[in-house]
N, C-alpha and C positions, 0 to 999 in steps of 0.2 A: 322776700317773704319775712315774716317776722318772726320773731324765736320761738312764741306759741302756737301751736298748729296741730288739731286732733285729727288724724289720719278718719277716725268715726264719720267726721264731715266731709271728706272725699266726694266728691260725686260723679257720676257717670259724664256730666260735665266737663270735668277738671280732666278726668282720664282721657279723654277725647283730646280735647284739647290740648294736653300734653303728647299727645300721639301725632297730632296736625305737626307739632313744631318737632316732631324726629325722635322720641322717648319712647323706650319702649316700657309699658307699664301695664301691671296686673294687678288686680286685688281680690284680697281673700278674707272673706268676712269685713273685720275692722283693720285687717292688715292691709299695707301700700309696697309694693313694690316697684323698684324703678333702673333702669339700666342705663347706666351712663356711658356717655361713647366711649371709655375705654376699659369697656367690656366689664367692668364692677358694679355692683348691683346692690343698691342700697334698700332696705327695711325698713319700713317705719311702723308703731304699736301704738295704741293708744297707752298712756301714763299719767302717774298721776305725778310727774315730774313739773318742776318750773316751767317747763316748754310743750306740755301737753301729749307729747308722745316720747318714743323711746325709739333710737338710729345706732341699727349697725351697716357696716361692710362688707362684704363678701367678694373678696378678690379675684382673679380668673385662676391665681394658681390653688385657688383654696383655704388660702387664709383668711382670717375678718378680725374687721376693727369692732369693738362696742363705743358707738361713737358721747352715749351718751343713753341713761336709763329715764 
């Protein structure tokens, strides 16, 4: 994937598809969410950042990364 990517352009497509290959994945409004197999749960927002969205992490014991705004 390349470093710009507006979570806005998500499609019920991509969701799917990501679900085929074992992700578990939701979205809420403009927001992406995604679980990676070990159990962390990554964010993603639309922004107006170089990379078009904004990624945190959300750890199983409760912690999160701000991976980038």
């Amino acid at each position: 994937m390349s470093k710009y990517w507006d979570p806005s352009d998500y499609t019920i497509e991509d969701q799917l598809r990501e679900m085929v290959n074992g992700r578990d994945v939701a979205t809420s409004g403009n927001d992406v969410l995604k679980e990676d197999s070990n159990g962390d749960v990554s964010i993603y927002w639309p922004s107006d950042s170089d990379r078009g969205h904004g990624h945190a992490v959300i750890h199983g014991d409760d912690s999160y990364d701000i991976i980038h705004y």
